[in-house]
N, CA, C and O atoms as a CHARMM CRD file, in Angstrom:
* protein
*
  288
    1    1 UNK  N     99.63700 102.82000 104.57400 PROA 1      0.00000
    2    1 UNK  CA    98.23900 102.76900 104.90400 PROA 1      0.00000
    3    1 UNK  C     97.49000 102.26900 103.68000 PROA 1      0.00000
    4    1 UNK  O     97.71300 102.60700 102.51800 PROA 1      0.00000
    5    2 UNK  N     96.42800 101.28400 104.17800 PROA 2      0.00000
    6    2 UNK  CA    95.86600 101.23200 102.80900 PROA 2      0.00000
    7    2 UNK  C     94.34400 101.62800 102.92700 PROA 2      0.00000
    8    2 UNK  O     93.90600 101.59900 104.07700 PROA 2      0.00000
    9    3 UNK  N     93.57800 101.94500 102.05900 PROA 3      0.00000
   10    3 UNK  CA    92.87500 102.80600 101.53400 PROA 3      0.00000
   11    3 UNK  C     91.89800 101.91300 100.92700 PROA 3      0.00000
   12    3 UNK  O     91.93500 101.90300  99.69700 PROA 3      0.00000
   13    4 UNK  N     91.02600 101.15400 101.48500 PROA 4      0.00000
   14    4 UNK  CA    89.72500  99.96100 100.72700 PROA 4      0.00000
   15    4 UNK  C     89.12000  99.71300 101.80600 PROA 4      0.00000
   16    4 UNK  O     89.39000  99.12300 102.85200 PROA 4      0.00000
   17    5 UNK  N     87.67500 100.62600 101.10400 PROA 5      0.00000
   18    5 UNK  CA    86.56000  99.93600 101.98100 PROA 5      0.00000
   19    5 UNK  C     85.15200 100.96200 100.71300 PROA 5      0.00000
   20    5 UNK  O     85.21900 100.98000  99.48400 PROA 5      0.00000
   21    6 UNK  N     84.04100 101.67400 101.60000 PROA 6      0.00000
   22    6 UNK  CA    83.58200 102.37100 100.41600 PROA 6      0.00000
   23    6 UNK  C     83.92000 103.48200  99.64900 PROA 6      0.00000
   24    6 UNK  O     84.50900 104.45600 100.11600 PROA 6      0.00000
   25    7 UNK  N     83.54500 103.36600  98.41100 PROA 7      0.00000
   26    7 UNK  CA    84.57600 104.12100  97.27700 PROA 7      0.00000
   27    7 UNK  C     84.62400 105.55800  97.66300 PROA 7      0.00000
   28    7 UNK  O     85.57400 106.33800  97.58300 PROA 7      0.00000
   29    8 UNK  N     82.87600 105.84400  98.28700 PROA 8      0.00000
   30    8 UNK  CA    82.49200 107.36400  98.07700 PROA 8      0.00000
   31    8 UNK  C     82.71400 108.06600  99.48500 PROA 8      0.00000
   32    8 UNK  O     82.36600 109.18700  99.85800 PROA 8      0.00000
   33    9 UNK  N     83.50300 106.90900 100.25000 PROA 9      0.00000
   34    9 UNK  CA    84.34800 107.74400 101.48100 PROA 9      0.00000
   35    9 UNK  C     86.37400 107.76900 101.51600 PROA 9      0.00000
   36    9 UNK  O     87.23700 108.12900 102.31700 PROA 9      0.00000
   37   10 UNK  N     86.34100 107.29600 100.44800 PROA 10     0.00000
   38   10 UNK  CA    87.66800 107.41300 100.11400 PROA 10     0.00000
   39   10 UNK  C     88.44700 108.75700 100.55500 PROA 10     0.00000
   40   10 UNK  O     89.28400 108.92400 101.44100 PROA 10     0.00000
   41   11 UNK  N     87.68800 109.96600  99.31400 PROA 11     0.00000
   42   11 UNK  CA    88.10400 111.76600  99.60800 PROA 11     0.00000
   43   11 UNK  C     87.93000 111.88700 101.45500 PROA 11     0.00000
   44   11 UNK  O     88.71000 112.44200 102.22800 PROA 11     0.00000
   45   12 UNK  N     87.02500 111.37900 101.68400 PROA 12     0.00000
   46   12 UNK  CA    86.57000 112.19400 103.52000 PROA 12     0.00000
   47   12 UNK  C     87.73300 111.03000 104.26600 PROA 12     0.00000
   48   12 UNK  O     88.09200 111.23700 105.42500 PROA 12     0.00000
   49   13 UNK  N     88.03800 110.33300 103.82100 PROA 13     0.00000
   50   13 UNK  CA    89.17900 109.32900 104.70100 PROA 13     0.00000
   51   13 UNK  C     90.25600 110.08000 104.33500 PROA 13     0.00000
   52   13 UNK  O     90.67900 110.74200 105.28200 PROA 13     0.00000
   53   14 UNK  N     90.73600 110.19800 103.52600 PROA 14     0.00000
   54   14 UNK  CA    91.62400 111.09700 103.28100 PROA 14     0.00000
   55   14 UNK  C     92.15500 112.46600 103.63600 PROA 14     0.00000
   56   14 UNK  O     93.32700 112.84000 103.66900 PROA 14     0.00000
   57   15 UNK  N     90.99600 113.16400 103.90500 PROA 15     0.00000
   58   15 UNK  CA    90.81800 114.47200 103.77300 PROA 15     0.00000
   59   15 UNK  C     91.14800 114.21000 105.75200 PROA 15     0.00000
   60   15 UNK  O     91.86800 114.90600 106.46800 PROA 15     0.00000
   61   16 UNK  N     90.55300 113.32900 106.03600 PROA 16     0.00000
   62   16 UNK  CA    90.65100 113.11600 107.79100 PROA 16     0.00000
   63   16 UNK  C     91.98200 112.49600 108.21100 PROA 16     0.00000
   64   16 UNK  O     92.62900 112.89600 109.17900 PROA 16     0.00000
   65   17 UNK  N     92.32400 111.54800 107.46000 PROA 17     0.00000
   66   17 UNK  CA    94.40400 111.28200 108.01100 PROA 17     0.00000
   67   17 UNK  C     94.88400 112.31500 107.13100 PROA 17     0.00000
   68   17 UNK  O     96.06500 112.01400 107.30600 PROA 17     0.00000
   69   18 UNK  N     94.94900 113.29000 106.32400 PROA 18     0.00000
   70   18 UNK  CA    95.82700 113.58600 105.26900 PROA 18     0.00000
   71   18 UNK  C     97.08500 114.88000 106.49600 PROA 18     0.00000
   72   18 UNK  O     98.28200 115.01800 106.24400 PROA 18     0.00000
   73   19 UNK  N     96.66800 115.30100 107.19400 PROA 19     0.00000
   74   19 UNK  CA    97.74700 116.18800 108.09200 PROA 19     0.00000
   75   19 UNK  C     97.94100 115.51200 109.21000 PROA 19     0.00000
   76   19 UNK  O     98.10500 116.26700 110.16800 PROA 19     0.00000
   77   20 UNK  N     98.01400 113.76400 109.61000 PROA 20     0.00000
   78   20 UNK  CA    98.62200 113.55500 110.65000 PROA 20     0.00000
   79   20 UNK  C     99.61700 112.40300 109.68000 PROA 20     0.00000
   80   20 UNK  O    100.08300 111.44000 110.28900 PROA 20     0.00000
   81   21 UNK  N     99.90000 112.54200 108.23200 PROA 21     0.00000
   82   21 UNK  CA   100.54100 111.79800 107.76900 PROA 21     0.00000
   83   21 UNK  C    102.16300 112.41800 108.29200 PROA 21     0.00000
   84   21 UNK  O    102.45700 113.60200 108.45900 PROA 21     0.00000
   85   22 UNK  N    103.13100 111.10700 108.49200 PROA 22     0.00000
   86   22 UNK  CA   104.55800 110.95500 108.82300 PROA 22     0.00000
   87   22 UNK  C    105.08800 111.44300 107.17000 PROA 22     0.00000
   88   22 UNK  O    104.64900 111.04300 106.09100 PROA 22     0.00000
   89   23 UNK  N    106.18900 112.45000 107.45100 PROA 23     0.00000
   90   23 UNK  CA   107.11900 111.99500 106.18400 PROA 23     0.00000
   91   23 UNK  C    107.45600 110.50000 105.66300 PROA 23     0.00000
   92   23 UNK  O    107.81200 109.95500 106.70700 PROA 23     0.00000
   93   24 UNK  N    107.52200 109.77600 104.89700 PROA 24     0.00000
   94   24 UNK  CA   107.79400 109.16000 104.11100 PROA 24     0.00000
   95   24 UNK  C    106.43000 107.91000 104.24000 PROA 24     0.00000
   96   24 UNK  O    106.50200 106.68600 104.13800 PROA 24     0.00000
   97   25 UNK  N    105.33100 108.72900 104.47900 PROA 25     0.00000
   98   25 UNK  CA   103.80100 107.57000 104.71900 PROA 25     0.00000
   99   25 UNK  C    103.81600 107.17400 103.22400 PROA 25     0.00000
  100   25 UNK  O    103.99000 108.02500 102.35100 PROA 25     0.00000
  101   26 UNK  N    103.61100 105.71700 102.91700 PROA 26     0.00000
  102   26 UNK  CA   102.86300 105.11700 101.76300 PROA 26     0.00000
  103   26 UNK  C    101.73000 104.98400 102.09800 PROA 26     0.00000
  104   26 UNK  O    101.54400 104.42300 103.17800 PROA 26     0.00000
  105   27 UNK  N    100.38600 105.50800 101.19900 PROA 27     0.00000
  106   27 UNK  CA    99.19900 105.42100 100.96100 PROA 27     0.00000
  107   27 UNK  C     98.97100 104.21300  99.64800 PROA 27     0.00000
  108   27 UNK  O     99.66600 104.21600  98.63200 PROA 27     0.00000
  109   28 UNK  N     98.10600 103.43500  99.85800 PROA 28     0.00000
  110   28 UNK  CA    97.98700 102.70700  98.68100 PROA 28     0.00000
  111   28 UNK  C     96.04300 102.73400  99.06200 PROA 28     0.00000
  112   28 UNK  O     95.37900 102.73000 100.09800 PROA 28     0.00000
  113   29 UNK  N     95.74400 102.75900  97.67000 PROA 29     0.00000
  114   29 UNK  CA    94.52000 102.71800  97.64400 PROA 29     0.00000
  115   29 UNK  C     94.16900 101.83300  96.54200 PROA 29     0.00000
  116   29 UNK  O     94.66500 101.95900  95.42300 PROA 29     0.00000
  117   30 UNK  N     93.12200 100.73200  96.91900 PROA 30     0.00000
  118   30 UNK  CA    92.83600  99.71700  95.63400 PROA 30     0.00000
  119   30 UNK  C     91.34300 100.02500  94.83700 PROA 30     0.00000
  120   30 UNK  O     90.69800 101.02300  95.16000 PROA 30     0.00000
  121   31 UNK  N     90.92600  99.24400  93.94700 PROA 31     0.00000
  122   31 UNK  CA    89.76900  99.23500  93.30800 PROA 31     0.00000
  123   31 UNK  C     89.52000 100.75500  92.53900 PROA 31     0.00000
  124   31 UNK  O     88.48400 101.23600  92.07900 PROA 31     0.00000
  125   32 UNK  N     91.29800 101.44700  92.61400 PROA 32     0.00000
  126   32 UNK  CA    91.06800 102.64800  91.45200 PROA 32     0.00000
  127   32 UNK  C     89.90900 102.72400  89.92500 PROA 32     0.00000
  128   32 UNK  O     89.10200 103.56700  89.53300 PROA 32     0.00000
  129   33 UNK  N     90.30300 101.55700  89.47500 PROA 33     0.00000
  130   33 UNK  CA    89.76600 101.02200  88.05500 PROA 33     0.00000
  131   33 UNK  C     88.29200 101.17500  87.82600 PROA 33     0.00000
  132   33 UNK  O     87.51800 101.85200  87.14900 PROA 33     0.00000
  133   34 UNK  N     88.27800 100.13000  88.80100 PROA 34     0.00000
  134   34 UNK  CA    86.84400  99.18000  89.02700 PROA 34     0.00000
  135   34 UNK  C     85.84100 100.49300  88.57100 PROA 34     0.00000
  136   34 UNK  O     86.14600 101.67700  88.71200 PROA 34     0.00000
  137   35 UNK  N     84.56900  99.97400  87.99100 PROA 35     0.00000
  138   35 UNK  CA    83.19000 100.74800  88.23800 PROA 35     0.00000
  139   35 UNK  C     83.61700 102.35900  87.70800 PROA 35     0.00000
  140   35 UNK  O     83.06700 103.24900  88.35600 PROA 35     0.00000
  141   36 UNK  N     84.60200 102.83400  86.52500 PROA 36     0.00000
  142   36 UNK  CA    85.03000 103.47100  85.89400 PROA 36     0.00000
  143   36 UNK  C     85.33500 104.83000  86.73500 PROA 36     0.00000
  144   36 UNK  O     85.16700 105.85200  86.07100 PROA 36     0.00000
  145   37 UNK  N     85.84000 105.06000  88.36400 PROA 37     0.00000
  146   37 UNK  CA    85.67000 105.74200  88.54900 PROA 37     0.00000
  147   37 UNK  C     84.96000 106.79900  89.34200 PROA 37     0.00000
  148   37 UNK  O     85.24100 107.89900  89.81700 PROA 37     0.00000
  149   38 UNK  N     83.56900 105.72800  89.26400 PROA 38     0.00000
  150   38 UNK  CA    82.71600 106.66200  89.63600 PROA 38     0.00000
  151   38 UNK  C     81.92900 106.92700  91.18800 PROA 38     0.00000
  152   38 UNK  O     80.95300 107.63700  91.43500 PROA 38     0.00000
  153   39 UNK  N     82.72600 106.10100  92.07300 PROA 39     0.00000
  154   39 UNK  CA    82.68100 105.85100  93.03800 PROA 39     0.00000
  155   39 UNK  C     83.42500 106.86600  94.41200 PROA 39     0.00000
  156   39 UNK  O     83.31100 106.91700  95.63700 PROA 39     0.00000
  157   40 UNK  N     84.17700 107.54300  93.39300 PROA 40     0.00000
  158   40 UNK  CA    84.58900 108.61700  94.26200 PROA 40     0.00000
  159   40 UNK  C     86.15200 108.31800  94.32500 PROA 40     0.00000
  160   40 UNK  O     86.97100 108.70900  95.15600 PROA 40     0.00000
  161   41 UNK  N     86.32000 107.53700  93.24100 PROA 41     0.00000
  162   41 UNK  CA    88.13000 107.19800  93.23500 PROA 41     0.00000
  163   41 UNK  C     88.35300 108.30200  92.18600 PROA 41     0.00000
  164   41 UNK  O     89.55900 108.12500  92.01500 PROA 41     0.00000
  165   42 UNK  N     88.17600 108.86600  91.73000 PROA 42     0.00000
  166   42 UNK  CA    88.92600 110.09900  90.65800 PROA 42     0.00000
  167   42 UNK  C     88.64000 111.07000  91.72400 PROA 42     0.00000
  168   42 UNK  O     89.75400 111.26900  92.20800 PROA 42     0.00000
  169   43 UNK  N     87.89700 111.70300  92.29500 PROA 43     0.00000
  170   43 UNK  CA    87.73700 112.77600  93.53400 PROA 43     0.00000
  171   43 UNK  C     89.16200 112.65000  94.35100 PROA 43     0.00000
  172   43 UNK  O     89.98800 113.56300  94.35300 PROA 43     0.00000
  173   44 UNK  N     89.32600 111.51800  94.98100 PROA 44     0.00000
  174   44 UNK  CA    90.36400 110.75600  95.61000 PROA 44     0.00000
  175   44 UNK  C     91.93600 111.01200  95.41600 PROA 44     0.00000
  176   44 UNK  O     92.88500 111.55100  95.98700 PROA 44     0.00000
  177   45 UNK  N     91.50400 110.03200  93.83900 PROA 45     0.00000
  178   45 UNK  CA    93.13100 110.49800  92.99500 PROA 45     0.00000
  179   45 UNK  C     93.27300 112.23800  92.88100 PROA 45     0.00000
  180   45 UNK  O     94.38600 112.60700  93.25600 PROA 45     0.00000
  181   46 UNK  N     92.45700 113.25000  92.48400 PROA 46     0.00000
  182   46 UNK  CA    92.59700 114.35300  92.25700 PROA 46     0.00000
  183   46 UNK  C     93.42600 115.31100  93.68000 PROA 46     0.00000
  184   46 UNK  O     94.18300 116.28200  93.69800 PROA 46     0.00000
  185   47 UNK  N     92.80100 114.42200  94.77200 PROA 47     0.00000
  186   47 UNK  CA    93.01500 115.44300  96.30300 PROA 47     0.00000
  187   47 UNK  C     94.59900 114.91900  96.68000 PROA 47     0.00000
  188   47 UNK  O     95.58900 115.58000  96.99500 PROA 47     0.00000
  189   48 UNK  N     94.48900 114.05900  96.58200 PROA 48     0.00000
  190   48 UNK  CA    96.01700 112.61100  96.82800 PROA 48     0.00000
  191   48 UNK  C     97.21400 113.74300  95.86800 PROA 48     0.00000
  192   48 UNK  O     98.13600 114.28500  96.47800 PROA 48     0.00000
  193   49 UNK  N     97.07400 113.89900  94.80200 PROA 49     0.00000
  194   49 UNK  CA    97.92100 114.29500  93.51900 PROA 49     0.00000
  195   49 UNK  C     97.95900 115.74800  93.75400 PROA 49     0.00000
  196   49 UNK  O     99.10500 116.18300  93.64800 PROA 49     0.00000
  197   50 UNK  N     96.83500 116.88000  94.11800 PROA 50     0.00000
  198   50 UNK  CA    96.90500 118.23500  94.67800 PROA 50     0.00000
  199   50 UNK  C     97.42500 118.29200  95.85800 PROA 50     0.00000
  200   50 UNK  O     97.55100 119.37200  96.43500 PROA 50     0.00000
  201   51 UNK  N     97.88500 116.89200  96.50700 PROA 51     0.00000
  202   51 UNK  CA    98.07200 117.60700  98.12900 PROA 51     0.00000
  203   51 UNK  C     99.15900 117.95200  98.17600 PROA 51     0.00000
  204   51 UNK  O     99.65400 117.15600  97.37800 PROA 51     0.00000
  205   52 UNK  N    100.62400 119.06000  98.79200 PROA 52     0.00000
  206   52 UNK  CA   101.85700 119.15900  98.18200 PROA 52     0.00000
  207   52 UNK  C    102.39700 118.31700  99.02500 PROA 52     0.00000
  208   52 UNK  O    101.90100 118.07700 100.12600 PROA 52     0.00000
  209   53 UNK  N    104.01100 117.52400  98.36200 PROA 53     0.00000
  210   53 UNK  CA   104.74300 116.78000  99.11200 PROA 53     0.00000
  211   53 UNK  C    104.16000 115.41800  98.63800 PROA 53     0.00000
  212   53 UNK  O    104.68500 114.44300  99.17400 PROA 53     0.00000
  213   54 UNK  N    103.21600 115.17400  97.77400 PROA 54     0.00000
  214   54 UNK  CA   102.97700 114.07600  97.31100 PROA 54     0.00000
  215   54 UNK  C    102.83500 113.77900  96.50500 PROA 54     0.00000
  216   54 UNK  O    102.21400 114.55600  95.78000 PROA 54     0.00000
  217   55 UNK  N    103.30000 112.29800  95.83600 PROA 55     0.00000
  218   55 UNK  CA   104.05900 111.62600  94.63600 PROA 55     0.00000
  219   55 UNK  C    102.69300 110.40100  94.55000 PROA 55     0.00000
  220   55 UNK  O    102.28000 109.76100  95.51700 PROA 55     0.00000
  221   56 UNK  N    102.16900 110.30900  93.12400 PROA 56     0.00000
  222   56 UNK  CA   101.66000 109.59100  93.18500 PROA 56     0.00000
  223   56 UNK  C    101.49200 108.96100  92.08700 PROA 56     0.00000
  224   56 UNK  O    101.75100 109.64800  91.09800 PROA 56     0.00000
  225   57 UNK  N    101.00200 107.42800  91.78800 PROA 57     0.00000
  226   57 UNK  CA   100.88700 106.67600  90.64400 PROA 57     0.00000
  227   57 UNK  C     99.76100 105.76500  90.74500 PROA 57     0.00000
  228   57 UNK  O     99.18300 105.26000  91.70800 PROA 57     0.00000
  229   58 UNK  N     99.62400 105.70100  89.61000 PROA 58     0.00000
  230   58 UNK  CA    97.80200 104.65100  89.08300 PROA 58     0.00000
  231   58 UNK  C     98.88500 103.48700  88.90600 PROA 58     0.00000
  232   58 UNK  O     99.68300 103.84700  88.04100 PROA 58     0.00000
  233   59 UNK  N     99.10200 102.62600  89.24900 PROA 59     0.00000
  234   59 UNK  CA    99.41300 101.17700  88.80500 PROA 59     0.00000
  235   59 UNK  C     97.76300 100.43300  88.08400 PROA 59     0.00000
  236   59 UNK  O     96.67500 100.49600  88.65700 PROA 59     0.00000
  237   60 UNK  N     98.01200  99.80500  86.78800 PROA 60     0.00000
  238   60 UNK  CA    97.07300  99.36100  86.47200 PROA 60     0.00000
  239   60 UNK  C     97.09400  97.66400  86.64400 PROA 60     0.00000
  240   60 UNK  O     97.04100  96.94300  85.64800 PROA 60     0.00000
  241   61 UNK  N     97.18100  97.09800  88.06300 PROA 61     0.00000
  242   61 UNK  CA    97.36000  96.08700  88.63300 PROA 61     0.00000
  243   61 UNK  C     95.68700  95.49200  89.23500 PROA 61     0.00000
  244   61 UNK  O     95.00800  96.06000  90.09000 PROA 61     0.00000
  245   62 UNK  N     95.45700  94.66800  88.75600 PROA 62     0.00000
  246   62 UNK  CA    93.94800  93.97500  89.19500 PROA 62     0.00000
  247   62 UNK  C     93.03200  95.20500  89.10700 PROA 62     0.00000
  248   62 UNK  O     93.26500  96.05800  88.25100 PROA 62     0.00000
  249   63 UNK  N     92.04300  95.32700  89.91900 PROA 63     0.00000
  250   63 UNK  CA    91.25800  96.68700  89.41300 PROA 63     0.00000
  251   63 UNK  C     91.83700  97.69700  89.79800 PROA 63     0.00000
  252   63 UNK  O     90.98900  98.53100  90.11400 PROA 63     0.00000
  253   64 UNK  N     93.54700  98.32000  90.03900 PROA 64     0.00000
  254   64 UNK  CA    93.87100  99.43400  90.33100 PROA 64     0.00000
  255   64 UNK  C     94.54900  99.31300  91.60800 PROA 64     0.00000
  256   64 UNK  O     94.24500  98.60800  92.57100 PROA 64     0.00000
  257   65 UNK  N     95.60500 100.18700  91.44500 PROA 65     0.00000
  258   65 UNK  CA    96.02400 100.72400  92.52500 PROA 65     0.00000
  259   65 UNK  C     96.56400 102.26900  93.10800 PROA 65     0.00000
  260   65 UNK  O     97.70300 102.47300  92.68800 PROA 65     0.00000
  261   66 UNK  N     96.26400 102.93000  93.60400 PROA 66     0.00000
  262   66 UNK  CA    96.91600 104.26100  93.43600 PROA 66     0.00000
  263   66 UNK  C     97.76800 104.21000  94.36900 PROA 66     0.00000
  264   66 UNK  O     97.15000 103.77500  95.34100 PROA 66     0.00000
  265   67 UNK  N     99.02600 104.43400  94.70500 PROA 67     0.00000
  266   67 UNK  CA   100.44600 104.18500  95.24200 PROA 67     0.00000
  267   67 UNK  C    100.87300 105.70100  95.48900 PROA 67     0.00000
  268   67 UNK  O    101.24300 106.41700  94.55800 PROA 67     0.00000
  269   68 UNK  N    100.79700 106.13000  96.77800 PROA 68     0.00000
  270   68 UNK  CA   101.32400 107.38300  96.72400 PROA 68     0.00000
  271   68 UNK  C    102.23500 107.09600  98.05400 PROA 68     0.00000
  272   68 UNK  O    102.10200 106.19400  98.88200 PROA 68     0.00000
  273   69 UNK  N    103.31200 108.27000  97.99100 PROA 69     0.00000
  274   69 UNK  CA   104.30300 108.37000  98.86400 PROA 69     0.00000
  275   69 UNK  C    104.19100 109.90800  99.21100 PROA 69     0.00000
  276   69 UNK  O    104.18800 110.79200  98.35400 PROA 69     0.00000
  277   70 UNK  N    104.09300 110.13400 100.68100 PROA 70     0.00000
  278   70 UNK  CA   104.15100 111.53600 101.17500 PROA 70     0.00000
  279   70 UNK  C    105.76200 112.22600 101.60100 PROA 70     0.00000
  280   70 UNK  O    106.26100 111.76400 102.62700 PROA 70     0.00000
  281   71 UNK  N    106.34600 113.01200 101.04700 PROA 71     0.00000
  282   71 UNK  CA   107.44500 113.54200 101.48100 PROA 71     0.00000
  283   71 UNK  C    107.75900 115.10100 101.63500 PROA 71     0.00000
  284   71 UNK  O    108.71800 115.62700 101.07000 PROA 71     0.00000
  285   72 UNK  N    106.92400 115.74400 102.39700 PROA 72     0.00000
  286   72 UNK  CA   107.19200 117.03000 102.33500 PROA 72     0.00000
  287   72 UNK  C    108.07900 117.81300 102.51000 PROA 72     0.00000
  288   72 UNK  O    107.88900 119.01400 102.32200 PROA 72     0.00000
């Protein structure tokens, strides 16, 4: 799934697929970088990285990518 559109609905997109995710769902989310943050991509990364069963990484590729894999 990928994860780009506005920054500061990122957490509530998330928070709304995050329990109909499949074992082995890739989430990728772009424009991590961009705009330092403040857009609601560190909120994002924080919920993604607390959720259990999930693996996740900042690739620092164009303005960002956060790359997570769900495996509970």
């Amino acid at each position: 799934m990928l994860v780009d559109h506005w920054k500061d609905l990122y957490l509530p997109s998330f928070e709304a697929f995050r329990d109909k995710l499949a074992p082995g769902a890739i989430l990728v989310a772009d424009n991590m970088i961009r705009g330092g943050g403040s857009g609601g991509q560190a909120e994002y990364a924080a919920a993604v990285r607390a959720t259990p069963g999930m693996t996740s990484v900042l690739l620092p590729v164009g303005s960002g990518l956060e790359v997570s894999r769900y495996e509970p």
